[in-house]
DRENPA-437371 format. One record per residue (C-alpha): x, y negated, z; residue in one letter. Coordinates in steps of 0.25 Angstrom, whole numbers, plus 2048, in hexadecimal, padded with zeros to 3 digits. Example, Ala and Ser with C-alpha at 12.3 -4.5 7.8 and 13.67 -1.06 7.14 Angstrom:
BEGIN
83181281FA 83780481DS 
This chain:
BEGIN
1D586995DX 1C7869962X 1C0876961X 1B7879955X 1AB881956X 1AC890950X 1A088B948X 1A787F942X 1B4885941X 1AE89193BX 1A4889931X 1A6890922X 1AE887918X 1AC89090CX 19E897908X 1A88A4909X 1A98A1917X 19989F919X 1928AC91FX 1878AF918X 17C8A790FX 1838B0904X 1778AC8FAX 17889E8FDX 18689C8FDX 1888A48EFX 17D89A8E9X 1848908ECX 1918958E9X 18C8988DBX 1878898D9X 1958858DCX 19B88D8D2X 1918898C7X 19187B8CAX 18187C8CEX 1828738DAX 17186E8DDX 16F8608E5X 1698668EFX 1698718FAX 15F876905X 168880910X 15E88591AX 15E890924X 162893932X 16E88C93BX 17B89293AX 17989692CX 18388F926X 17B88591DX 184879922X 190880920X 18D884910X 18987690EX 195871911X 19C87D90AX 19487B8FEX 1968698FFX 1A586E8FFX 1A38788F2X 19D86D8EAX 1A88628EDX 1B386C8EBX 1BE8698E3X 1C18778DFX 1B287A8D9X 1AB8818D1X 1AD88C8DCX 1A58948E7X 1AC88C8F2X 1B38818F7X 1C08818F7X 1C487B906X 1D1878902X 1CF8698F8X 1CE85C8FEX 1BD85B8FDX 1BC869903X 1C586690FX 1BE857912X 1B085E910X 1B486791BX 1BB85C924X 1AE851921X 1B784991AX 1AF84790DX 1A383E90CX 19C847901X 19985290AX 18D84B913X 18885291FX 17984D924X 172851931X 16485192FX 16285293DX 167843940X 16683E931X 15684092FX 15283292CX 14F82C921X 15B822920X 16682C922X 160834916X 15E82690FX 16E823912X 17183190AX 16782D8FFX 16F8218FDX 17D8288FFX 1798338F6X 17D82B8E8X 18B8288EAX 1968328E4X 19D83C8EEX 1A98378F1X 1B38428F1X 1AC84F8ECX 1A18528E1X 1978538E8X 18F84B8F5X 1898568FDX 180853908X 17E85D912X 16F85991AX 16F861927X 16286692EX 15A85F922X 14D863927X 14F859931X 14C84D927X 14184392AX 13784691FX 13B83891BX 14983C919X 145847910X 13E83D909X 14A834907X 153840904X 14A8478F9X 14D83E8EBX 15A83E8F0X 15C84F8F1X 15384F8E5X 15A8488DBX 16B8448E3X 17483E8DBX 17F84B8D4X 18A8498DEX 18084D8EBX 17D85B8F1X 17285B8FEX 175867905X 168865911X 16A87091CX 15E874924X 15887F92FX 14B87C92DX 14687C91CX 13887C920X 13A86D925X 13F869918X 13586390EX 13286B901X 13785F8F8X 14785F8FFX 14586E8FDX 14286D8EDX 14D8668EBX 15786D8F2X 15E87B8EEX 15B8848FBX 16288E901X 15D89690CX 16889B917X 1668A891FX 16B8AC92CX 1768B392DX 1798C192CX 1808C493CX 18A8CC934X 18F8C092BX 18D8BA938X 1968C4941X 1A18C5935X 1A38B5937X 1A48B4947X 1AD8C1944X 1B58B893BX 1B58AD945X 1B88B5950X 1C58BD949X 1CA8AE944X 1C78A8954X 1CE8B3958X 1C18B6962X 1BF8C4968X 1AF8C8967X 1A98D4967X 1A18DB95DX 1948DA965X 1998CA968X 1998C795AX 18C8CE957X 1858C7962X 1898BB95DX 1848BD94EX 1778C3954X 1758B695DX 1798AD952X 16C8B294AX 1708AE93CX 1788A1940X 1888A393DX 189894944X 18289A950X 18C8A7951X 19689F950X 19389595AX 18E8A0964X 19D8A8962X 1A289C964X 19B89A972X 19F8A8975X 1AE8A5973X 1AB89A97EX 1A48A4987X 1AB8B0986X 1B78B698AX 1C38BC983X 1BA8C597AX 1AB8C1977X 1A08CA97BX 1928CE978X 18F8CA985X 1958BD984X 18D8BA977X 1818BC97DX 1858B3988X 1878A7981X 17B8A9976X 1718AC981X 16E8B997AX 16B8C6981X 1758D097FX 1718DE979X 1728E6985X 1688DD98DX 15E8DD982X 1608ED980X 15E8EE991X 1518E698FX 14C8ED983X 14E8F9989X 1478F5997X 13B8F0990X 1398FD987X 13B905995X 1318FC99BX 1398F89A5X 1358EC9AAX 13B8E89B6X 14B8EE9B0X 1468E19A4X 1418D79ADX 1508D99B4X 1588D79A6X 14F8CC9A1X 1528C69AFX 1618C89AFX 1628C29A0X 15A8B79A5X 1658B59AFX 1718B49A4X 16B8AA99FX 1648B0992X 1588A898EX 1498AF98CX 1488AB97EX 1548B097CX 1518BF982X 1448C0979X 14C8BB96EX 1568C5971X 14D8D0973X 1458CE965X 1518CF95EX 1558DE965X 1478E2962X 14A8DC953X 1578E5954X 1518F2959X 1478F1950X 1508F0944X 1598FB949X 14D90594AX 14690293DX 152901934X 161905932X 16A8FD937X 1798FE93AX 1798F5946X 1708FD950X 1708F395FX 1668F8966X 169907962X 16890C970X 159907974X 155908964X 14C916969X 14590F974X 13E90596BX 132908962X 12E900955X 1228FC95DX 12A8F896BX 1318EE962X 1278E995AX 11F8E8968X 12C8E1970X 12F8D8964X 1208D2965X 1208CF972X 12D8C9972X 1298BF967X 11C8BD96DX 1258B997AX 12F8B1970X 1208A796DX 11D8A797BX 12A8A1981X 128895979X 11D891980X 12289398FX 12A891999X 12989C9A0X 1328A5996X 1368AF99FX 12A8B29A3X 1248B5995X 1328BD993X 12F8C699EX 1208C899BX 1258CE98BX 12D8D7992X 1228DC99CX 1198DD98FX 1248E4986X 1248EF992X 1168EE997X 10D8EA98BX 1028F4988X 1088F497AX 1158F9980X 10F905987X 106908979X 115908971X 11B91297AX 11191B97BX 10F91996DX 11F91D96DX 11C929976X 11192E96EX 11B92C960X 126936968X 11E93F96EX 11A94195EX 127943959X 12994E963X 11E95495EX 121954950X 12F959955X 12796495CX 12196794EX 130968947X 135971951X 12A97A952X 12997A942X 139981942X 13598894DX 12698B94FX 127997958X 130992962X 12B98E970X 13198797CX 12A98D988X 130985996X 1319929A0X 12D98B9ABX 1229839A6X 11598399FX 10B97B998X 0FF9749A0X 0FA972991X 0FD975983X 0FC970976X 0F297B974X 0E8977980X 0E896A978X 0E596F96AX 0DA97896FX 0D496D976X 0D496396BX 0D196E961X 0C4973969X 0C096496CX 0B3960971X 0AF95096FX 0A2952974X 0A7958982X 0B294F980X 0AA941980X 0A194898DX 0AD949995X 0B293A991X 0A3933993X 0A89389A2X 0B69369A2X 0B59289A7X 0AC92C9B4X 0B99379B8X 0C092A9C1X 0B39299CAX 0B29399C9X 0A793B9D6X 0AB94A9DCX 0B89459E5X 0C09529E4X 0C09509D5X 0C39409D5X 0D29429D4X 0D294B9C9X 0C79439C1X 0CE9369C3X 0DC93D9BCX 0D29449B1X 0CE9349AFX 0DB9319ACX 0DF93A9A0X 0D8938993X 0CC94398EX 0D294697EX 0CB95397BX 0C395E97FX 0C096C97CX 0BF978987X 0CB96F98EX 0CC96098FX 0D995998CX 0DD94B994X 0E7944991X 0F193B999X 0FA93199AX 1049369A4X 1089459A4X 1059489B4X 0F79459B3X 0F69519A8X 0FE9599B1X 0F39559BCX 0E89589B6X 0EC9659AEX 0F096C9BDX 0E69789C2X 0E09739CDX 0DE9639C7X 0D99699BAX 0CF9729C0X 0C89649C7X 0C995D9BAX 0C096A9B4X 0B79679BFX 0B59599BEX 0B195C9AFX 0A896A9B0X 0A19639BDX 0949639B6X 09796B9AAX 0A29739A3X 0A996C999X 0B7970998X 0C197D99EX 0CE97499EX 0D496899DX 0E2966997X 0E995899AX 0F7953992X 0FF947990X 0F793A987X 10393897EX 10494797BX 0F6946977X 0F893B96EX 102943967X 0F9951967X 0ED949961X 0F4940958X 0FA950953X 0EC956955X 0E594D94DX 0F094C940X 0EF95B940X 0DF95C93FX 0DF94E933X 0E895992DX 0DB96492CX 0DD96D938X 0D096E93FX 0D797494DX 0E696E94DX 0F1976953X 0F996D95BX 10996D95AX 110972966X 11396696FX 11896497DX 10D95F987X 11795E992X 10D96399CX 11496F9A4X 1139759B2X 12097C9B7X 11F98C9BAX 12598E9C9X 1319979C8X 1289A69CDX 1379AB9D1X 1359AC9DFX 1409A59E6X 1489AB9F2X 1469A69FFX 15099FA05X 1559A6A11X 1549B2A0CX 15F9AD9FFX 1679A8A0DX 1639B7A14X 16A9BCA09X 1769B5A05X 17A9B5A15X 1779C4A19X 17A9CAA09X 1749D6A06X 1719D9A14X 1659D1A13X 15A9D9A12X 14C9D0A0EX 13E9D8A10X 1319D3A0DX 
C-alpha cells in the first residue's frame, strides 16, 4: 500500500478528535443537536487550523443517520462513503482553480436538484476569496436564498478579500491558532501510535516552528521521521524547519549584550554555512527577544532562556526588538541581506543608544548597592569596615562639604576657562592641564570636584605631585581653591541624584550616606624585611651567626 501522509492519515473524523476551536466546535455541535442547521457558513483563519477538516465533519453530522447528536457516527453507510468520496452530496470546490463565472454558474444550476443519498447537499468552497468579483456576484442570490436541502460551507485565509454582502449572508466563525500545547499533546499522540521515538525538546520544537498550524507540525514531524535517525532530535527539527536552535540563538544573544563583535560575526557566519536563512535568524531572534521578555515581566512555568534572563534589561530588549523589526522592513527591499544582517548586529552592540542603556543599567546598580548600604547601616549603624592596608584618596565627606559649601559664581569663572586648559601655554603644566580637560568641573567650594569617566584618571589627578601642578594651574593669577578631589562619573551621578532627593526633602546641608568611592592607595607593609643573606647566614652557621650593625 502506498504511504499516506501523517497529516492525511491523521486528519480528525470526529469533532472529539479536532484540537482545539473548542468555542466553534460546541456551537456547532449545539446546532446539530437542536436541529438549528443555517444555509450558510463563513470559516476563516489561518492554514492548518482545521477549517476543512470541521467542514467535512460537520457535512458528515448533518447527513448522518444516527441524528440528532453531537457527532457523526463513522460507522453508517453515509458516513463511511463521506469519508471514502463516494457520495455526491458532499461537494468539495477549489476556489483556486474554479473562480470564473461558469464554474460558479454550473453550481447555481446544480444547486435545485435533491441530495441524492443524504439530507442535505453541502458545498464546501475552498480558498473563496479567490472568486472573481463576478463570481461573487453570480454566487450571491443563490447563498442568499438556496434551496432547504443545501449547506455552503466557504473556506478562506484571507476574510478581508471577501465582499461584505457574501459576509451578510453567511454565519461566521473565526478560527485561531492553535495553542502549542494542544499542538504537542497531538504530535504526542501520533507519535506513541507511530510508534516514533522523539524527545521532549523534538516535540517542542516542532510545536514552536509550526506557529499555530497543527497541519504544519504535522507535516514538519513527518519530515523529521524521514531525516532523522532511530530517535528524533532537537537538532534534527531544526535542521529540517531551517530554524535556529536554542543554543545558537542564546550564544548570539549573549555575544551581542557582551558586545562581542567579532565572537558574533563568527556564529552568524557559521549559521550561514548550515544553511539557515537570514530572515529566518532575525525571525528567530525576535521571537527569543519576545521569549525573554515574557519570562522577566510575568510568571511563567516554562522559563527557556533562564540562564541569560540577568543579562537583559527592559530597555536592551525593547532596544534589540526595534532594530531587528526595522531590519525585518529593510530586507525586503534588498539584495544585499546579509549585509544589513550584519549592520543590526554592529548597531545592537555599538549604537549610542546601546551604550546610554548600559550605563543607564550601571547607574540603576550602583543605586541599589546604595540603598543596600542604607539597610545594612540602618541594623547596624556604628559598624565600620576599615581595609588595614588601604586608605581613602577621598571620602563621601570631602564630597558633602564640597557641595555643601558650593560656590556657582567661582564655579562658572573656572568653567568660562575650562575649554582654554587643552591649549594651556606654560609647557611644564601642559600635561596636567590637558588631563584636568578631560574630567568634568561639577562643584566648588574651598576644594574642586572633577569628575571622570574612567577610574585611573581620578587616580592621576588626586596623586601629590600631579595635584599640586593642577592647584597651580588654577592659583596662576589668583587664588581660588586649596584642593581639588576627583571621583568616578557614575558614582556621582548616584551621590547627586541622593544629594538632591535629601535637600527637596527640607535639609539645607545634606548628610550623605556612606558610600564606597573605590578610590584607595595601598599602605606599604613598614615591617622591615630581612635581608637575604643574612636569613642564609643564619640558617647555615645557627646561632653562631653573630650580625652587628
Amino acid at each position: 500500500m502506498a504511504y499516506v501522509a501523517l497529516y492525511r492519515a491523521y486528519r480528525p473524523r470526529a469533532f472529539a478528535e479536532v484540537s482545539g476551536q473548542k468555542v466553534i466546535i460546541k456551537t456547532l455541535q449545539n446546532a446539530l443537536l437542536h436541529d438549528k442547521i443555517a444555509h450558510a457558513y463563513l470559516f476563516s483563519g489561518p492554514r492548518g487550523t482545521g477549517k476543512t477538516s470541521i467542514a467535512k465533519i460537520f457535512a458528515k453530522a448533518v447527513n448522518c443517520t444516527h441524528q440528532p447528536s453531537i457527532e457523526p457516527c463513522n460507522e453508517c453507510d453515509i458516513c463511511k462513503g463521506i469519508d471514502n468520496g463516494n457520495i455526491p452530496d458532499v461537494i468539495e470546490i477549489d476556489a483556486a482553480s474554479n473562480n470564473g463565472v461558469d464554474e460558479i454558474r454550473d453550481l447555481r444550476d446544480k444547486v435545485k436538484y435533491m441530495p441524492s443519498v443524504g439530507r442535505y447537499k453541502v458545498y464546501i468552497i475552498d480558498e473563496v476569496h479567490m472568486l472573481t468579483p463576478g463570481a461573487f456576484n453570480a454566487l450571491l442570490k443563490t447563498l442568499e436564498e438556496p434551496p432547504k436541502h443545501v449547506i455552503f460551507i466557504l473556506a478562506t485565509t484571507e476574510v478581508h478579500k471577501i465582499p461584505p454582502t457574501i459576509l451578510s449572508r453567511c454565519q461566521r466563525f473565526d478560527f485561531k491558532n492553535i495553542e502549542t500545547n494542544d499542538i504537542i499533546e497531538k504530535l504526542q499522540q501520533i507519535a506513541d501510535k507511530e510508534k516514533i521515538k522523539i524527545s521532549e525538546e523534538a516535540i517542542y520544537a516542532v510545536a514552536e516552528n509550526a506557529e499555530g498550524g497543527l497541519r504544519d507540525a504535522i507535516s514538519l514531524l513527518d519530515q523529521a521521521i524521514s531525516y532523522s535517525g532511530d530517535t528524533i532530535t532537537e537538532d534534527d527539527v531544526h535542521q529540517v524547519s531551517g530554524s535556529v536552535s536554542k543554543k545558537s540563538i542564546t550564544q548570539l544573544l549573549t555575544a551581542i549584550s557582551n558586545k562581542e563583535i567579532s565572537n558574533a560575526m563568527i556564529l552568524l557566519k557559521d549559521l550561514l554555512a548550515e544553511g539557515k536563512e537570514i530572515s529566518r535568524i532575525a525571525n528567530d531572534l525576535i521571537l527569543a527577544l519576545r521569549d525573554i521578555l515574557i519570562e522577566k515581566t510575568i510568571k511563567v512555568e516554562h522559563h527557556k532562556y533562564q540562564e541569560i534572563l540577568s543579562i537583559f534589561s527592559l530597555d536592551k530588549i525593547y532596544f534589540y526588538l526595534e532594530i531587528l523589526n526595522q531590519l525585518q522592513i529593510d530586507m525586503k527591499t534588498t539584495h544585499q541581506k546579509r549585509a544589513y544582517m550584519e549592520l543590526a548586529l554592529i548597531k545592537m552592540m555599538e549604537h549610542q543608544t546601546a551604550k546610554f542603556i548600559d550605563f543607564e543599567a550601571t547607574i540603576q546598580d550602583l543605586k541599589n548597592s546604595v540603598s543596600e548600604l542604607k539597610q545594612q547601616l540602618k541594623v547596624q549603624p556604628k559598624q565600620v569596615i576599615q581595609s588595614a592596608d588601604r586608605k581613602p584618596l577621598v571620602t563621601i565627606k570631602q564630597v558633602e562639604a564640597v557641595l555643601n559649601n558650593s560656590d556657582k559664581d567661582k564655579k562658572a569663572l573656572l568653567l568660562s576657562g575650562w575649554d582654554h586648559l587643552k591649549s594651556y601655554p606654560k609647557p611644564h603644566l601642559k600635561m596636567v592641564a590637558y588631563l584636568l580637560s578631560q574630567g568634568e568641573l561639577e562643584a566648588v567650594s574651598d576644594t574642586m570636584l572633577i569628575v571622570y569617566d574612567d577610574i585611573n584618571l581620578c587616580k592621576r589627578i588626586l596623586d601629590p605631585e600631579t595635584k599640586k601642578m593642577a592647584l597651580e594651574v588654577f592659583n596662576g593669577k589668583t587664588h581660588l581653591v586649596d584642593d581639588i578631589i576627583a571621583i568616578l562619573k557614575t558614582d556621582w551621578l548616584v551621590i547627586k541624584e541622593v544629594y538632591v532627593d535629601l535637600w527637596k526633602k527640607g535639609s539645607k546641608k545634606p548628610k550623605l550616606p556612606p558610600y564606597d568611592l573605590k578610590l584607595y592607595i595601598e599602605l606599604l607593609n613598614e615591617e622591615k624585611k630581612e635581608p637575604e643573606i643574612i636569613s642564609l647566614a643564619k640558617e647555615y652557621f645557627g646561632d653562631k651567626a653573630i650580625i652587628k650593625e
